[in-house]
C-alpha positions as CSV (number, residue, x, y, z in Angstrom):
1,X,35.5,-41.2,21.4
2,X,33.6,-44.8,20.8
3,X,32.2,-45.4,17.7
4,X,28.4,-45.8,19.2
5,X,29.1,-41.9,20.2
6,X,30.8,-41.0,16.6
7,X,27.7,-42.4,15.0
8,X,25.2,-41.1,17.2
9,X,22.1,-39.1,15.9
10,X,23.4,-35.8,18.4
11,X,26.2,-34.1,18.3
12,X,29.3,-35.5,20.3
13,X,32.5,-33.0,20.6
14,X,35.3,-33.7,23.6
15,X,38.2,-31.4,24.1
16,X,41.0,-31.5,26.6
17,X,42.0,-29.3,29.7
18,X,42.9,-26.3,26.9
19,X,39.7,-26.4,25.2
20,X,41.0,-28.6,22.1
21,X,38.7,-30.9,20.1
22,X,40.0,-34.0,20.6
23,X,36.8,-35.7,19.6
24,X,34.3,-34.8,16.9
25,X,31.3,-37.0,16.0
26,X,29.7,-37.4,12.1
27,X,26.8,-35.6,13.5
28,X,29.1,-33.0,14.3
29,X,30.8,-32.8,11.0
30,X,26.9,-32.5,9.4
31,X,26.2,-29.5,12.0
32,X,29.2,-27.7,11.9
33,X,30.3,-28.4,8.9
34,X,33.9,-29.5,9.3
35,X,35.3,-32.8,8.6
36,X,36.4,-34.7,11.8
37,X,40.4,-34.1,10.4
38,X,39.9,-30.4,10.3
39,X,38.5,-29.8,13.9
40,X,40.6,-32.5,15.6
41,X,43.7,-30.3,17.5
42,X,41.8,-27.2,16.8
43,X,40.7,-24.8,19.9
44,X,36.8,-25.2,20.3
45,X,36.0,-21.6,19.9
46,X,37.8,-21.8,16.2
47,X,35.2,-24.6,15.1
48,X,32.1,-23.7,17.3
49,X,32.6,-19.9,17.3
50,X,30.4,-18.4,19.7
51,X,28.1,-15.4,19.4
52,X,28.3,-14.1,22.5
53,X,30.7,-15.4,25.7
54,X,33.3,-18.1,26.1
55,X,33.5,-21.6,26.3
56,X,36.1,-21.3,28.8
57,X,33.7,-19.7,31.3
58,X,30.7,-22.3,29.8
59,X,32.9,-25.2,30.7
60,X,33.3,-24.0,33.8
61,X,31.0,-26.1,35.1
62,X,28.7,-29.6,34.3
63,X,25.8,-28.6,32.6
64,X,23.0,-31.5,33.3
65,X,19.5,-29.1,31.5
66,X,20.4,-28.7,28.0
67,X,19.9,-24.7,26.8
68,X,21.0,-23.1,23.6
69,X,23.7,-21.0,22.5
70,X,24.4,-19.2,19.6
71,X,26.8,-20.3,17.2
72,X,28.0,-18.6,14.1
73,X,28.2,-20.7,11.0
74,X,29.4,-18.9,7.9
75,X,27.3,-15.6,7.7
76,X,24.3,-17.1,9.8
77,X,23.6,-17.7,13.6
78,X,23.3,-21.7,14.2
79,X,21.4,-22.3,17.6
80,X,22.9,-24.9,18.9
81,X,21.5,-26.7,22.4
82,X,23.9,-28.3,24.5
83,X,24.9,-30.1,27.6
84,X,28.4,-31.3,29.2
85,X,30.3,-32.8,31.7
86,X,33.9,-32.4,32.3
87,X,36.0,-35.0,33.2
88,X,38.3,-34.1,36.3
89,X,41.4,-36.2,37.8
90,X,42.2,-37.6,41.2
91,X,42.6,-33.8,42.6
92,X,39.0,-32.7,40.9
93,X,41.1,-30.7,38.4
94,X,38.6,-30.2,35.1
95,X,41.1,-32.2,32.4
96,X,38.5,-31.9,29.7
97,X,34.6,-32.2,28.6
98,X,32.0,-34.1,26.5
99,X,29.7,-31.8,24.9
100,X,26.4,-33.2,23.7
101,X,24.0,-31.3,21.5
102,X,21.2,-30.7,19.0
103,X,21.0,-28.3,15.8
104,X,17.9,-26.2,17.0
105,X,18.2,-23.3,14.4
106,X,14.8,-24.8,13.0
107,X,13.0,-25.0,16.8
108,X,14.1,-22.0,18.2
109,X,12.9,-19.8,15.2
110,X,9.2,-21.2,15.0
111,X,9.1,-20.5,18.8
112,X,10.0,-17.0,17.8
113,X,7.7,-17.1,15.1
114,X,4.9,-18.3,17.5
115,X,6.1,-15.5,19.9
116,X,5.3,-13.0,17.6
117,X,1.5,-13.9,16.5
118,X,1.1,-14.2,19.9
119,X,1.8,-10.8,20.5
120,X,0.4,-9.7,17.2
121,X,-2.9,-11.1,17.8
122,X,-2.6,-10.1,21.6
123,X,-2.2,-6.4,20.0
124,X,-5.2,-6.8,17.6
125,X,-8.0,-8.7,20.4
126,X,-6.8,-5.9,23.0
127,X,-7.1,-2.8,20.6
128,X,-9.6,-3.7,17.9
129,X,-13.5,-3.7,18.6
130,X,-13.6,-7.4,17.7
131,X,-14.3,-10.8,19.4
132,X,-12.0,-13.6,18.9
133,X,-13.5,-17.2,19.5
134,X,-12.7,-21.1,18.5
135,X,-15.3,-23.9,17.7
136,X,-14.5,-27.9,18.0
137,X,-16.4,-29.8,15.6
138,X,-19.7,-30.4,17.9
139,X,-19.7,-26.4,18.0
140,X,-18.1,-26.1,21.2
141,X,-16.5,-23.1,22.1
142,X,-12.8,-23.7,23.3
143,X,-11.5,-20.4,23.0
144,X,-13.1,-16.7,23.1
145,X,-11.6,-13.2,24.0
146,X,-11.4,-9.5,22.5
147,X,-12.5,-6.1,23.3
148,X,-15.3,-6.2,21.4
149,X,-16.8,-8.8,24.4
150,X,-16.4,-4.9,26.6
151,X,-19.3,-4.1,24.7
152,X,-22.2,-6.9,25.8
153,X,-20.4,-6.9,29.5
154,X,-18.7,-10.2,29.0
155,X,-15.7,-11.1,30.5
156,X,-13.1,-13.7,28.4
157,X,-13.6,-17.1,27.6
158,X,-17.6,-16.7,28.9
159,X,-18.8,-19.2,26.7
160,X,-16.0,-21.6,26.8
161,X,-17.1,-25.2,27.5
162,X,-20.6,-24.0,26.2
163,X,-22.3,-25.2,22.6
164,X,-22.7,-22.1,20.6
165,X,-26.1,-23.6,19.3
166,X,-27.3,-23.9,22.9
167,X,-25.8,-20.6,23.8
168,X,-27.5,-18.8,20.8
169,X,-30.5,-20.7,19.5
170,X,-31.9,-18.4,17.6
171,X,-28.6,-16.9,16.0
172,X,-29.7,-16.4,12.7
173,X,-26.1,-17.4,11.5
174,X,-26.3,-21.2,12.4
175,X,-26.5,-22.2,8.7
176,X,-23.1,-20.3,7.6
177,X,-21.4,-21.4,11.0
178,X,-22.2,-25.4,10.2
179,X,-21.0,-24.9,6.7
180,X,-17.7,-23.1,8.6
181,X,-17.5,-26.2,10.7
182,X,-17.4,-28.5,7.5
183,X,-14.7,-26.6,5.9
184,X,-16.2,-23.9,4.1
185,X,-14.6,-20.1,4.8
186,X,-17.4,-18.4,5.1
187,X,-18.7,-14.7,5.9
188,X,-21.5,-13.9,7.4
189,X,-24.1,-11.8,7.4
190,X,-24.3,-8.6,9.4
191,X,-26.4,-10.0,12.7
192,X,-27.2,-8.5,16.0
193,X,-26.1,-9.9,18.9
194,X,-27.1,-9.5,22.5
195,X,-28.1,-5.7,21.3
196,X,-24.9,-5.2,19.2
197,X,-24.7,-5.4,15.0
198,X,-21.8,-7.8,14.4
199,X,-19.9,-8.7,10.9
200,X,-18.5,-12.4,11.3
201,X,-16.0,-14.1,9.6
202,X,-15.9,-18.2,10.2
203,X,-12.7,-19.6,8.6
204,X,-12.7,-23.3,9.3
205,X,-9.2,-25.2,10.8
206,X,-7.7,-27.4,8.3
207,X,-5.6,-28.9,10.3
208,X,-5.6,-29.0,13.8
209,X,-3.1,-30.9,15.3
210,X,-3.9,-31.0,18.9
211,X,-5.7,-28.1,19.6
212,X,-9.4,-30.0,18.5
213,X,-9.7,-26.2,16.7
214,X,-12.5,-26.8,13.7
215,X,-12.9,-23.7,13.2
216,X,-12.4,-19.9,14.3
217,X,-14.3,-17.1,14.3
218,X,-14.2,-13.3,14.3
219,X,-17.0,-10.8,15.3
220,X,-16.3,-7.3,14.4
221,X,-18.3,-4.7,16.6
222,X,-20.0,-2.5,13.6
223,X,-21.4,0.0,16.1
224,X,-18.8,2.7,15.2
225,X,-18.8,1.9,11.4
226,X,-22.7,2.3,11.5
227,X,-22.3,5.5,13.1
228,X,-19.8,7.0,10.8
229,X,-21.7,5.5,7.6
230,X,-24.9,7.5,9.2
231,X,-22.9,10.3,9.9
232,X,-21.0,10.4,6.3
233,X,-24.9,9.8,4.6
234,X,-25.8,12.7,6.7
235,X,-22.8,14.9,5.1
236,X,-23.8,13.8,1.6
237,X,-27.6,14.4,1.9
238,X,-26.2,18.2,3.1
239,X,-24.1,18.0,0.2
240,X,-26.8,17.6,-2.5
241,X,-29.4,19.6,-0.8
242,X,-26.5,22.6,-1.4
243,X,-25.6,21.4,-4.6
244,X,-29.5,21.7,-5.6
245,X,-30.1,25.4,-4.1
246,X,-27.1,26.3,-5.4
247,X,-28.3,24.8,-8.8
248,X,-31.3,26.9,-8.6
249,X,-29.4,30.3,-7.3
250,X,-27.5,29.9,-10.4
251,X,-30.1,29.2,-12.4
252,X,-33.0,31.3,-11.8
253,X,-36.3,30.9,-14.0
254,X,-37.5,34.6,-13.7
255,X,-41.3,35.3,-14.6
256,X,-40.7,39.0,-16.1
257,X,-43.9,39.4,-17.7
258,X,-47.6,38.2,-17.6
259,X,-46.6,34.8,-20.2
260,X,-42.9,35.7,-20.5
261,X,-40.1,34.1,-18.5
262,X,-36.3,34.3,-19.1
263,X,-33.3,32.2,-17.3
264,X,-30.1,34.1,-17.2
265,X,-27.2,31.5,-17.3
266,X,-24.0,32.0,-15.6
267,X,-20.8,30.2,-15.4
268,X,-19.6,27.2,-17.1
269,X,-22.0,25.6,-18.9
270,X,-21.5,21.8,-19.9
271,X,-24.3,19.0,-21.2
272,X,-25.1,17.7,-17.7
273,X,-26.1,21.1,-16.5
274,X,-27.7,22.3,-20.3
275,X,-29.5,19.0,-19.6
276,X,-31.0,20.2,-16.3
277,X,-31.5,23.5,-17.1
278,X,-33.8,22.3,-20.2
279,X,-35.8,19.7,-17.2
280,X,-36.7,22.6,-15.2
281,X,-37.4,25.1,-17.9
282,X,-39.9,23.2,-19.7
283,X,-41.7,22.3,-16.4
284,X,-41.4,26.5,-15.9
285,X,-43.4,26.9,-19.2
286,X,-46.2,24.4,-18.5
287,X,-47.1,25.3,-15.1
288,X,-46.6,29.3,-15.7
289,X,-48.0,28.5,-19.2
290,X,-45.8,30.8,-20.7
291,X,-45.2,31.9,-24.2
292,X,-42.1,33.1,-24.4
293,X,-38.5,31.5,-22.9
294,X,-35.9,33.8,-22.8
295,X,-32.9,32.1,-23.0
296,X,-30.1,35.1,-21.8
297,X,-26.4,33.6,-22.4
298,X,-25.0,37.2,-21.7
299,X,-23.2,35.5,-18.6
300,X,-22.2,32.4,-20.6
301,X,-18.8,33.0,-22.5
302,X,-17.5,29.4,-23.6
303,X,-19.8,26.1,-24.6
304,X,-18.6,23.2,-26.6
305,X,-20.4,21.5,-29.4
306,X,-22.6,19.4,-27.5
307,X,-24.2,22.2,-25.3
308,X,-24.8,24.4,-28.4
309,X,-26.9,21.6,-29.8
310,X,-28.7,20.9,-26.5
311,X,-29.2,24.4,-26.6
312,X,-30.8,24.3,-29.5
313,X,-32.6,21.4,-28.7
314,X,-34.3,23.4,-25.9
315,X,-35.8,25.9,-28.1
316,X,-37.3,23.2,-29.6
317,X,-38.8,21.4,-26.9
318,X,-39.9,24.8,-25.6
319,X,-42.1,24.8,-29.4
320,X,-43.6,21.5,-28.2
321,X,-45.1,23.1,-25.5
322,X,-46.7,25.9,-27.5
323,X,-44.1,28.4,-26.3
324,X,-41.1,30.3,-28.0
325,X,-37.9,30.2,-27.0
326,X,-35.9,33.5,-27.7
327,X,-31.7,33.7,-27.2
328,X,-30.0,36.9,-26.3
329,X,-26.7,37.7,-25.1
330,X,-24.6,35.5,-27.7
331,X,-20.9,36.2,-26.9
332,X,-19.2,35.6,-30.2
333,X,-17.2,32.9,-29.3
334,X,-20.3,30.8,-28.3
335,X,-21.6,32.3,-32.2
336,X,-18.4,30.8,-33.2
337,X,-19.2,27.1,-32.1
338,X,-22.4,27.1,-33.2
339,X,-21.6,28.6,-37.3
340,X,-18.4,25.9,-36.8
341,X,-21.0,23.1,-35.9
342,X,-23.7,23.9,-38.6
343,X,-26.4,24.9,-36.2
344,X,-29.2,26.8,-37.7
345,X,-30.9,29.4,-36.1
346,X,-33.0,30.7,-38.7
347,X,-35.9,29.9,-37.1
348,X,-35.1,31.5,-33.9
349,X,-35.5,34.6,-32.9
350,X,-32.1,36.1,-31.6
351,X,-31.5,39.7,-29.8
352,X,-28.3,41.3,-28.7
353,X,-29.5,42.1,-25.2
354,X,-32.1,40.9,-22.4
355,X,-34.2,44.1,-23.5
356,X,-34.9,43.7,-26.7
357,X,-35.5,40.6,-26.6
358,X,-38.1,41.5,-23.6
359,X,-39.5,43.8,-26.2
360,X,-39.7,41.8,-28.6
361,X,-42.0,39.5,-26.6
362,X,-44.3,41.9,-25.6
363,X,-44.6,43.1,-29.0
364,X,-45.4,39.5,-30.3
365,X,-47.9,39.3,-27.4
366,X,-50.0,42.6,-28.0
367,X,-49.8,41.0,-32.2
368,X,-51.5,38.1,-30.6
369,X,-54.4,39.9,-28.8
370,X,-55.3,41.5,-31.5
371,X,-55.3,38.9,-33.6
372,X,-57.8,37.0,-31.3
373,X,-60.1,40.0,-31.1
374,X,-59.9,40.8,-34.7
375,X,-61.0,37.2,-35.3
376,X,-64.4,37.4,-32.9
């Protein structure tokens, strides 16, 4: 080997007829490595182990278009491109071979790399309801495809070589897609289209080598969303509509006598509901213009601290209104809470069951008519 080929900037190996390295270049030392001493007189498939094949059957023949064969290196696959040409004798017997080559570990795996977006994004612009398109700086499209373009009746790239201010002059997006083309990422506003609501996303190009890419966009088709937003509102306007019968099933406001109502409570009882049962009681009294409020707990057998004093707090908001609120049906547990939490009921009037308490509201209402005669 000469020295302009030992200090070349490629790779330079030669072996003999028996596929020994008889020459072995500094590039190949940095490649491979092994020193030039430790490869010289060793078989080529000992220093540059193959993958996959032989070099035997390689070196079969010249090889003028370089392509790339994997070479293990330690624990890791070095791609290695080459080229030969064997050197024959009088006779055309093959009596050995220059191999020329590059280290193309570095190449070959961004083209893999690239393979794979290109697939990836191949998946999401054939699958996904979106449209896919590229801006130069003038706004210029140079790229646009996806499903989503199915949905106006466009076919791919139907605006390329178009301006997408001329194309769309009264997009009301134009503002976010200059900002976009001067670097800002940017997302849009939801827009409609050609007759279809759009979400877009402009995410501007740093850097775009030779593509003249300033920035790309993506245009999600919101049709579906939209109609499973409307559909889920739907659901939840059901939803509450049951939840407020079945708030007035289970909370009935029962007009049992000419000025006497009661509400039989059932169930759990916590603050949120206490709190709503006291709204709609108190609008009960003033537009029945009752004077008496049953409250019948008979069905009630746990409350905690703070629904015992919004309980209580009931009864006196029922006063307010000129009306008397009566309790009946205490379970002694609920009792319990309320002698634990101080609550004084000394001023209420308190019965066992719904009846007497009934009773004793109709009692309290003949006392009041003849009290009003008797005054006259």
């Amino acid at each position: 080997m000469d020295e302009r080929s030992k200090r070349g900037p490629h790779v330079v190996i030669e072996v003999d007829e028996a596929l020994r390295v008889t020459g072995w270049s500094r590039r190949a030392e940095q490649v491979f490595a092994a020193a030039e001493a430790e490869a010289l007189g060793r078989g080529l498939g000992e220093v540059v182990p193959l993958v996959a094949g032989d070099w035997a059957e390689l070196l079969a023949e010249d090889r003028e278009t370089p392509e790339v064969e994997a070479v293990r290196r330690g624990g890791e696959a070095l791609q290695f491109e080459a080229w030969w040409q064997l050197e024959r004798d009088a006779a055309g017997r093959a009596t050995g071979a220059t191999i020329h080559g590059h280290d193309v570990t570095a190449r070959v795996a961004r083209h893999r790399r690239a393979a794979q977006a290109e697939k990836m994004f191949a998946a999401v612009i054939e699958n996904l309801d979106v449209s896919v398109w590229a801006l130069d700086k003038a706004g210029t499209y140079l790229f646009q495809d996806g499903k989503g373009m199915q949905a106006v009746g466009l076919s791919p790239q139907h605006f390329v070589g178009r301006n997408i201010f001329e194309a769309f002059p009264d997009h009301p997006g134009h503002g976010v897609v200059r900002r976009a083309l001067a670097g800002e990422a940017c997302r849009g506003e939801e827009v409609e289209v050609l007759g279809v609501p759009w979400r877009n996303w402009y995410v501007p190009v740093a850097d775009p080598g030779d593509s003249d890419v300033a920035m790309v966009g993506i245009s999600f088709d919101l049709r579906e969303s939209l109609r499973r937003e409307a559909e889920l509102q739907g659901k939840l306007d059901l939803i509450e509509k049951q939840q407020e019968v079945i708030r007035e099933l289970s909370t009935p406001i029962i007009e049992v006598w000419d000025g006497i109502i009661t509400v039989p409570i059932l169930g759990l009882v916590d603050s949120v509901r206490t709190a709503e049962i006291m709204d709609e009681l108190l609008q009960a009294v003033g537009r029945l213009r009752a004077r008496f409020a049953i409250l019948d707990l008979t069905g009630v057998e746990v409350v905690d601290t703070g629904t015992a004093s919004h309980l209580i707090a009931m009864i006196r908001a029922i006063g307010l209104l000129g009306a008397e609120g009566v309790l009946t049906g205490i379970h002694p547990r609920i009792a319990q809470t309320m002698v634990a939490i101080g609550v004084d009921l000394s001023h209420v009037a308190v019965h066992a069951r719904l009846r007497d308490a009934l009773q004793h509201c109709i009692a309290r209402l003949g006392e009041q008519k003849t009290g009003a005669r008797a005054a006259k």
